[in-house]
MARFI-251906 format. One record per residue (C-alpha): residue number from 1; x, y, z; residue in one letter. Coordinates in Angstrom, 2 decimals, decimal comma, padded with zeros to 5 digits. Layout:
<site NUM <X Y Z> A>
...
//
This chain:
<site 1 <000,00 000,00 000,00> X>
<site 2 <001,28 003,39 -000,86> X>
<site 3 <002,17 006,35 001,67> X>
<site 4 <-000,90 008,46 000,91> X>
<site 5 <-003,42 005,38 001,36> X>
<site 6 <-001,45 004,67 004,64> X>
<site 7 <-002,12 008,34 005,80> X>
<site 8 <-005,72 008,31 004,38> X>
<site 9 <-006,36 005,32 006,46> X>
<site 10 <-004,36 006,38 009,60> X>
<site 11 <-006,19 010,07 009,78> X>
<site 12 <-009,99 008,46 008,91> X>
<site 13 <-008,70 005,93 012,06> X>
<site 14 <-007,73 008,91 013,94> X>
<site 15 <-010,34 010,89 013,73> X>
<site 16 <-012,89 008,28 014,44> X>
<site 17 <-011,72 007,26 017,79> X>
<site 18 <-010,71 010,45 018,93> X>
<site 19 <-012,12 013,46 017,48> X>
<site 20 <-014,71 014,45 019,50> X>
<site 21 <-017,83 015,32 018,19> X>
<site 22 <-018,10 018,91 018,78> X>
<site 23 <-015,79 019,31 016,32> X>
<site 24 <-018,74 019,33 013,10> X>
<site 25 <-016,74 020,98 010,74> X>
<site 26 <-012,89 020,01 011,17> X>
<site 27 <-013,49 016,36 010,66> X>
<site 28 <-013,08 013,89 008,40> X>
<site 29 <-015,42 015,18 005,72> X>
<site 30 <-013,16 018,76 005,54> X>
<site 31 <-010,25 016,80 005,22> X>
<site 32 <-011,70 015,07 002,88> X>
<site 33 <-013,53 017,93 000,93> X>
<site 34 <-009,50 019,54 000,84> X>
<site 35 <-008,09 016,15 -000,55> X>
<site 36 <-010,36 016,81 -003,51> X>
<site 37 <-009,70 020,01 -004,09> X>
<site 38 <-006,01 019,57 -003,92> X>
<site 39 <-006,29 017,31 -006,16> X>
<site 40 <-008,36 019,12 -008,64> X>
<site 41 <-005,82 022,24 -008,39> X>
<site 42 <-002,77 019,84 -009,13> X>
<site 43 <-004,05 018,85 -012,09> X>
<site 44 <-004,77 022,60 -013,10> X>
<site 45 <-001,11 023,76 -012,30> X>
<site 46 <000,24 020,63 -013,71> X>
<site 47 <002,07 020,14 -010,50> X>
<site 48 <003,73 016,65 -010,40> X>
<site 49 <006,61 014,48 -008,36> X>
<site 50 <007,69 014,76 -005,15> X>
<site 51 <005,48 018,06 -004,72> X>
<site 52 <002,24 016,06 -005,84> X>
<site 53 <002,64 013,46 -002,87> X>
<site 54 <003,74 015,66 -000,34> X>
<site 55 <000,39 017,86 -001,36> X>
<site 56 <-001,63 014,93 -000,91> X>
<site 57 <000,37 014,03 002,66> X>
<site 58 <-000,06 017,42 003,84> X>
<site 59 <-003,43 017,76 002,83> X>
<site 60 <-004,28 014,60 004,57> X>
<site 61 <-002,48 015,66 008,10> X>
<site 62 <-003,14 019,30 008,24> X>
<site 63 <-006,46 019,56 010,72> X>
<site 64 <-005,35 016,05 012,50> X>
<site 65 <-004,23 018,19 015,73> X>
<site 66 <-007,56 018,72 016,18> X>
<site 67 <-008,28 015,34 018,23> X>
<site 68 <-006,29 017,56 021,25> X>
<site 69 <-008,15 020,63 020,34> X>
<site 70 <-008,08 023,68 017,95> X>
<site 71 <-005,18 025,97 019,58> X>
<site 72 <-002,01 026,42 017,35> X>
<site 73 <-003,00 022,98 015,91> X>
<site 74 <-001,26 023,93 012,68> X>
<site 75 <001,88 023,18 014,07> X>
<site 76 <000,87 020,79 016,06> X>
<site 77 <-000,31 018,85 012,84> X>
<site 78 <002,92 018,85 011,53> X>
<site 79 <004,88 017,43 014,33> X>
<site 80 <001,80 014,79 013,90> X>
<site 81 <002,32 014,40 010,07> X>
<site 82 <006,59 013,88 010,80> X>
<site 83 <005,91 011,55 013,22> X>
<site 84 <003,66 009,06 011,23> X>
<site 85 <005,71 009,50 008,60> X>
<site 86 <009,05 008,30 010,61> X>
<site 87 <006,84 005,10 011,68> X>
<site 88 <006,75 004,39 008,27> X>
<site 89 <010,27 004,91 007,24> X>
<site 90 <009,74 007,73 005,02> X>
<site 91 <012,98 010,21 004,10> X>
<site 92 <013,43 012,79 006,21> X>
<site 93 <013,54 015,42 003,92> X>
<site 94 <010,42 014,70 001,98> X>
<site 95 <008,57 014,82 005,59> X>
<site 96 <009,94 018,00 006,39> X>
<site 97 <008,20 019,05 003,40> X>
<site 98 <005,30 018,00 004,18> X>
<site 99 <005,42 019,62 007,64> X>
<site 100 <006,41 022,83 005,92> X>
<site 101 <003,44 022,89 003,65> X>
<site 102 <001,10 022,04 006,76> X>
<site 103 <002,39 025,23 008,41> X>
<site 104 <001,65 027,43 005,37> X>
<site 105 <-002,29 026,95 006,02> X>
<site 106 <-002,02 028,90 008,93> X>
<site 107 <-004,15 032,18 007,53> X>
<site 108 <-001,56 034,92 008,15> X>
<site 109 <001,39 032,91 006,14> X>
<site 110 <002,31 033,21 003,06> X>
<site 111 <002,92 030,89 000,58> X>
<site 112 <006,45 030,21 -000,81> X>
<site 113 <005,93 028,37 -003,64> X>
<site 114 <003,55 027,21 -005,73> X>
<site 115 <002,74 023,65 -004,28> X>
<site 116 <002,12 025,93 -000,47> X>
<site 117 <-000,16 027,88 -002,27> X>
<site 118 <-002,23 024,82 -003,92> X>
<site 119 <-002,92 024,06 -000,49> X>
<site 120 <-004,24 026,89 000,84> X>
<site 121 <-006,11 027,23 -001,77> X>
<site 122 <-007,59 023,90 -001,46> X>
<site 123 <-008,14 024,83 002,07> X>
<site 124 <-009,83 028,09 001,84> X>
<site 125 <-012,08 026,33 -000,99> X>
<site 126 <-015,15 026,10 000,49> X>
<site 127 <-015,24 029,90 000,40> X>
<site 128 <-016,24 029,12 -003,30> X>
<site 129 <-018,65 026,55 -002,14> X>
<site 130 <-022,35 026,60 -003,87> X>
<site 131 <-022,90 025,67 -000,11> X>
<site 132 <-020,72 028,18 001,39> X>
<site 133 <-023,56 029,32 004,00> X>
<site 134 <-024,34 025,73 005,31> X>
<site 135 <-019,97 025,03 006,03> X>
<site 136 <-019,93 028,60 007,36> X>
<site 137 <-023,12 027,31 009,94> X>
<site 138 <-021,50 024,36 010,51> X>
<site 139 <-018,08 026,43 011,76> X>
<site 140 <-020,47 028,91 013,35> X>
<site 141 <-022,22 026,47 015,70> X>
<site 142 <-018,62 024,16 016,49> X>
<site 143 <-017,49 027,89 017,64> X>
<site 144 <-020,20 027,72 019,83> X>
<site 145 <-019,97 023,94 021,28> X>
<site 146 <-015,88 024,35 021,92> X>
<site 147 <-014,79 027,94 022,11> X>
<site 148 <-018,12 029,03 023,99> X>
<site 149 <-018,69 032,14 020,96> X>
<site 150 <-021,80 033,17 020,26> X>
<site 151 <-022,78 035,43 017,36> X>
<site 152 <-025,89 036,78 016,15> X>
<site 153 <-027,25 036,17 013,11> X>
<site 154 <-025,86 039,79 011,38> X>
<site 155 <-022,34 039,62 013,79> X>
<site 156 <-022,17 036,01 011,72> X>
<site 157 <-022,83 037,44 008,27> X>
<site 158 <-020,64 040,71 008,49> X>
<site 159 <-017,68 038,78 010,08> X>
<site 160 <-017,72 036,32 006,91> X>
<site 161 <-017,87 039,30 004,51> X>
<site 162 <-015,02 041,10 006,36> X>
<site 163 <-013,22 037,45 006,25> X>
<site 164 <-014,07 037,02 001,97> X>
<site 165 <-013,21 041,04 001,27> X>
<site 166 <-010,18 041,62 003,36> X>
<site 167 <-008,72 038,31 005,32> X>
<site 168 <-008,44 035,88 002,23> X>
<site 169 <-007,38 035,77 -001,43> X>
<site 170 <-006,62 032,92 -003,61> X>
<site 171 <-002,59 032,27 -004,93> X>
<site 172 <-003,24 029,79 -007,87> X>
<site 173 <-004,38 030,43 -011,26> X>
<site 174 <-006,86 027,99 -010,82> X>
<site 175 <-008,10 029,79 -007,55> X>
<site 176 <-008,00 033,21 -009,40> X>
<site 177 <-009,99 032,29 -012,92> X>
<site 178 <-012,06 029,89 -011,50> X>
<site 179 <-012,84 030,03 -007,03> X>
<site 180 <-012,60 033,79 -007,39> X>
<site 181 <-015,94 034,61 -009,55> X>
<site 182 <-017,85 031,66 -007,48> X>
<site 183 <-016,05 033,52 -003,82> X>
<site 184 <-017,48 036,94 -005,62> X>
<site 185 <-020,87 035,15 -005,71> X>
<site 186 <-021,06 034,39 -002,15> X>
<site 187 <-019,85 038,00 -000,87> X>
<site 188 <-022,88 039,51 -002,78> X>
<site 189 <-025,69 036,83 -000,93> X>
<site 190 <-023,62 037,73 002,23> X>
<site 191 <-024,41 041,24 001,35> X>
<site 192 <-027,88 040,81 000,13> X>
<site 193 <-028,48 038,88 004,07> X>
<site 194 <-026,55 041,83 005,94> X>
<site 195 <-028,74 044,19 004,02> X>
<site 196 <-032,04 041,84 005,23> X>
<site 197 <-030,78 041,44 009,01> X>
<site 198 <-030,04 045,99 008,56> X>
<site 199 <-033,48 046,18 007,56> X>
<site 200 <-035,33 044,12 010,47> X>
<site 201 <-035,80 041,15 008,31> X>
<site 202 <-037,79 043,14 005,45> X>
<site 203 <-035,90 043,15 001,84> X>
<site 204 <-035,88 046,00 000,31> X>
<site 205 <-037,47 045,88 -003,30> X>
<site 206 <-033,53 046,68 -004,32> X>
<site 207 <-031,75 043,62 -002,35> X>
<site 208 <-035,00 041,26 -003,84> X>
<site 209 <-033,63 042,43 -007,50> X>
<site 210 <-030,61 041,32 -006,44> X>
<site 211 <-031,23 038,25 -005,59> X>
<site 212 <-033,75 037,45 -008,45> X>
<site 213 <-030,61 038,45 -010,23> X>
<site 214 <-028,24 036,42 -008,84> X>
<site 215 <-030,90 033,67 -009,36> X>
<site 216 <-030,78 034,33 -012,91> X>
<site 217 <-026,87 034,67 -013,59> X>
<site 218 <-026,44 030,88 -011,81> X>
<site 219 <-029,60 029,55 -013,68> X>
<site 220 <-027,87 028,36 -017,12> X>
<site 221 <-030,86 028,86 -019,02> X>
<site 222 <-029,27 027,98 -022,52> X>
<site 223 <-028,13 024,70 -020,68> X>
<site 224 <-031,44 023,64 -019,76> X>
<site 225 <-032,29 024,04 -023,34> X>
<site 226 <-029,37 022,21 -024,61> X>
<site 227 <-029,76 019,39 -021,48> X>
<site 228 <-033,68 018,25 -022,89> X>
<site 229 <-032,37 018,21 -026,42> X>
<site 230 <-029,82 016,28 -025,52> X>
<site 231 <-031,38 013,95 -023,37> X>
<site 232 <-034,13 013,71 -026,01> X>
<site 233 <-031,76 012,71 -029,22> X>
<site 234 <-029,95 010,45 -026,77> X>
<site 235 <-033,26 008,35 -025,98> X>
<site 236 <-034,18 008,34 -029,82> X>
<site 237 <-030,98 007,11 -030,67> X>
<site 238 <-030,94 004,09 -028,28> X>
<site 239 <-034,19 002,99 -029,60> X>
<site 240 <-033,51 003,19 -032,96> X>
<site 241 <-030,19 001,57 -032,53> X>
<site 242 <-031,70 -001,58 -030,67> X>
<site 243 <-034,88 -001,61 -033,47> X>
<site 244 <-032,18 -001,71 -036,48> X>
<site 245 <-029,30 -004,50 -035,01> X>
<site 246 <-032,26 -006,38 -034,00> X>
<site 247 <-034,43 -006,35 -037,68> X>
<site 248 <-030,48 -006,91 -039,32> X>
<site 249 <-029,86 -009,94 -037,40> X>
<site 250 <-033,12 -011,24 -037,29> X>
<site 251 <-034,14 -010,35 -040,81> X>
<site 252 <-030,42 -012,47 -042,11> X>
<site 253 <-030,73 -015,57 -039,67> X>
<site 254 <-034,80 -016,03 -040,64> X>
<site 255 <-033,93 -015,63 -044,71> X>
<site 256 <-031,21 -018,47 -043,88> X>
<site 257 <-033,34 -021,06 -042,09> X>
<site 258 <-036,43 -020,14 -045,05> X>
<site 259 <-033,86 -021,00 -047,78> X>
<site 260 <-033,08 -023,89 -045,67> X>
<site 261 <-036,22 -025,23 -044,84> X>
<site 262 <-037,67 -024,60 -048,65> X>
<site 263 <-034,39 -025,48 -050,29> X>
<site 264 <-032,32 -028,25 -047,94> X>
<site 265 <-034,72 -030,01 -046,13> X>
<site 266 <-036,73 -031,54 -048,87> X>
<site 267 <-033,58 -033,12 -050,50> X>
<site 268 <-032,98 -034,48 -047,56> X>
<site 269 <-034,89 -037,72 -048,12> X>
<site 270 <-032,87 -038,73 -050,78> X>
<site 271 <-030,05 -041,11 -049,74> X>
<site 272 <-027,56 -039,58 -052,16> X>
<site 273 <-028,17 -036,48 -049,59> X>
<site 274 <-027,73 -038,07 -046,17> X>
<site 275 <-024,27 -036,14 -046,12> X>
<site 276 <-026,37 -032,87 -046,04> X>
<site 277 <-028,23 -033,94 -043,13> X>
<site 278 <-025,77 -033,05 -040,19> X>
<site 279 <-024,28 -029,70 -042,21> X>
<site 280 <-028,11 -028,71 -042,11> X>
<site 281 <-029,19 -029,05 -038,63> X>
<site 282 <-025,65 -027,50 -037,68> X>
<site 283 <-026,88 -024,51 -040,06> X>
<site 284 <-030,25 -024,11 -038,80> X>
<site 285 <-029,13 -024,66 -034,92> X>
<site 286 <-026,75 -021,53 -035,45> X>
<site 287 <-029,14 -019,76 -036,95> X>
<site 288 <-031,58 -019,89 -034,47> X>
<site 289 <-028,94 -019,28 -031,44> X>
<site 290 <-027,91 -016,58 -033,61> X>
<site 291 <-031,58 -015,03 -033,15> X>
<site 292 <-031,28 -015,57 -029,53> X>
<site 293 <-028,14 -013,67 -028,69> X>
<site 294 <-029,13 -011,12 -031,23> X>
<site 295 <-032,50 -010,52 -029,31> X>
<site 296 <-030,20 -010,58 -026,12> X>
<site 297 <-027,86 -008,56 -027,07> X>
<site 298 <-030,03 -005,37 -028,23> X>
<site 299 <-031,52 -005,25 -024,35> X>
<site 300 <-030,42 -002,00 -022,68> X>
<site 301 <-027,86 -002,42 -020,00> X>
<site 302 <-029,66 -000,56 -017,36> X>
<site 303 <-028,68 -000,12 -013,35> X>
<site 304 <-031,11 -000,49 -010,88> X>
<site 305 <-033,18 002,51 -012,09> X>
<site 306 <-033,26 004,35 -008,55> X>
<site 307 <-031,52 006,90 -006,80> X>
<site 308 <-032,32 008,65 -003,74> X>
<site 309 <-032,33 012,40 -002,37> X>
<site 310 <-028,38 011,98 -000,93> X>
<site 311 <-027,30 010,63 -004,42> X>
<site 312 <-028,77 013,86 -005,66> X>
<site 313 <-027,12 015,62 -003,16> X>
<site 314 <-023,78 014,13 -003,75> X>
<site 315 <-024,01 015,03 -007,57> X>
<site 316 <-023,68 011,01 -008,43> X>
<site 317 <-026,41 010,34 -010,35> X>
<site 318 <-026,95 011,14 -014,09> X>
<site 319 <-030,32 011,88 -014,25> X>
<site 320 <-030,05 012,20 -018,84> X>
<site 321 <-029,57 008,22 -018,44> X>
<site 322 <-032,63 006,45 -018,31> X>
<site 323 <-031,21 003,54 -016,96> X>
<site 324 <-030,39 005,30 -014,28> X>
<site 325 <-034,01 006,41 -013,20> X>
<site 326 <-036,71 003,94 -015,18> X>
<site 327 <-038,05 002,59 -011,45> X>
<site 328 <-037,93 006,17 -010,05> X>
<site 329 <-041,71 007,93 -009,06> X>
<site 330 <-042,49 010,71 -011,10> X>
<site 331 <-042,79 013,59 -008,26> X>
<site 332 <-039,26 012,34 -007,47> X>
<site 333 <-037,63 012,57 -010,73> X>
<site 334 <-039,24 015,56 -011,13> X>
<site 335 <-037,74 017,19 -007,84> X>
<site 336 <-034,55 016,05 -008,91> X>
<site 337 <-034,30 017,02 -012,69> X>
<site 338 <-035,06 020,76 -010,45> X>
<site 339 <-032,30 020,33 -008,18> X>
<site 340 <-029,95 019,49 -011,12> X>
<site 341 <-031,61 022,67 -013,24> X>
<site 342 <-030,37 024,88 -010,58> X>
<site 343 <-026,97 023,67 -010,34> X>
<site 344 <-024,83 024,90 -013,03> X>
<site 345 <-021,54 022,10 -012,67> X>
<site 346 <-024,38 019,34 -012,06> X>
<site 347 <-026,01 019,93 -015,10> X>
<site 348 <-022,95 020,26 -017,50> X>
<site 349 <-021,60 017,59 -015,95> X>
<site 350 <-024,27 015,43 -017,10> X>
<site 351 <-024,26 016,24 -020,66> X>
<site 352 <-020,66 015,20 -021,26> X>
//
């Protein structure tokens, strides 16, 4: 097994048995939601080698201090990282590296080089997140259960626009061209709530245009369009695919055992013929398993036709398959052809 399953295993260990569970948002699914990005970003830069692993290392071990609680556990994260990796006989060197690129998440570092700044990048992420409010509840409310901090709803809101505007900015390209415009997104629904909580819970008619068009910018209207056409040729083409392998096959193998049965079989009473008999019946047999796996054969592969509300959730599902939701109620499918309408990445993700 290689290094970076050994630490994947060793911190989902780790924080199972001792992570306690006030701790809702630095857990397992964070550290797993920063794997992914680091690994998406990687492949952006084109970052490879020794830098890729110790990426994937770091990004592993960089919240693990956490079991013994939040204070300074940057560094404390590293010294846990360089540990591990001396259990496993790993050089030195490359685990001072990783140690070093744990320490450059801490938010008032800055990045050296390029492979620190895929990782804090990576680790500030989620301030791109399509779900950025429900993380930022989830750090809001593990404030709460282990530092004792308590902020109102509009102290909450104007702290994480202060954080987006003036304590963060991305390093990579990546982060620039592509978290920057979705981190943009979130500071103007931060805005639009301050403006709400400002206003006694009333929205102005101005902060409800804003919002309708926000609404509008992330609804890809063209790619709704170009998602039922799609999904529409696609279903047409299966069928008419399975209709014209079928009538080929069928249509050959029933035109050999007519000419057979019109042609061969009468002759076959004739004793000068009894060396036709067995080429015959070998013919015929072939011909009619060759009908059978040619009727098999043009059956759909389909999966089990159902998905549920989490699989929607978790952007698994292809809902422009219909294999993939044939057993599926129609108030269901319904809901979720909606939930993948309003989700830009969902829905071009599907049509590839």
């Amino acid at each position: 097994m290689d290094i970076v399953k050994e630490a994947e295993n060793y911190v989902y260990n780790l924080f199972k048995d001792k992570l306690s569970s006030e701790y809702i948002y630095h857990n397992y699914n964070h550290t797993l939601r920063v794997v992914n990005d680091v690994k998406k970003i990687l492949a952006a830069e084109g970052v490879k080698g020794d830098d890729e692993e110790a990426l994937l290392l770091a990004a592993w071990f960089h919240d693990v201090a956490y079991v013994e609680g939040n204070e300074g556990h940057e560094a404390r994260s590293a010294t846990m990282a360089a540990e591990f990796l001396h259990l496993q006989g790993y050089p030195q060197v490359k685990a001072e590296r990783v140690a070093q690129l744990i320490e450059a998440t801490r938010m008032d570092a800055e990045p050296v080089d390029l492979a620190a700044q895929v990782l804090r990048d990576a680790d500030c992420a989620h301030f791109a997140d399509s779900n950025y409010a429900g993380l930022s509840e989830l750090l809001r409310e593990e404030w709460r259960l282990t530092q004792g901090k308590v902020y109102t709803d509009l102290e909450w809101a104007i702290g994480n626009r202060k954080m987006l505007l003036n304590g963060h900015r991305f390093y990579t390209q990546f982060g620039k061209e592509m978290l920057q415009p979705l981190k943009e997104k979130n500071i103007t629904e931060l805005q639009v709530r301050i403006n709400a909580l400002q206003s006694g819970g009333k929205k102005s008619s101005k902060d409800k245009l804003n919002k309708k068009k926000l609404e509008k910018i992330d609804r890809p209207d063209r790619g709704i369009d170009t998602m039922f056409r799609v999904t529409l040729n696609n279903h047409t083409r299966l069928s008419e695919i399975a209709d014209s392998k079928a009538n080929i096959l069928l249509s050959v193998n029933a035109i050999i055992i007519s000419i057979a049965l019109t042609t061969l079989l009468p002759k076959l009473d004739s004793p000068g013929n009894a060396h036709l008999v067995t080429p015959t019946l070998i013919l015929m047999s072939f011909s009619v398993v060759s009908i059978i796996f040619a009727i098999l054969s043009t059956r759909p592969k389909v999966t089990s036709g159902t998905f549920t509300r989490d699989d929607i959730a978790a952007k698994k599902v292809n809902l422009l398959f219909f294999g993939n939701f044939y057993k599926v109620p129609l108030g269901e499918y319904e809901w979720a052809m909606h939930e993948m309408m309003k989700d830009r990445d969902y829905l071009y993700n599907s049509e590839k």
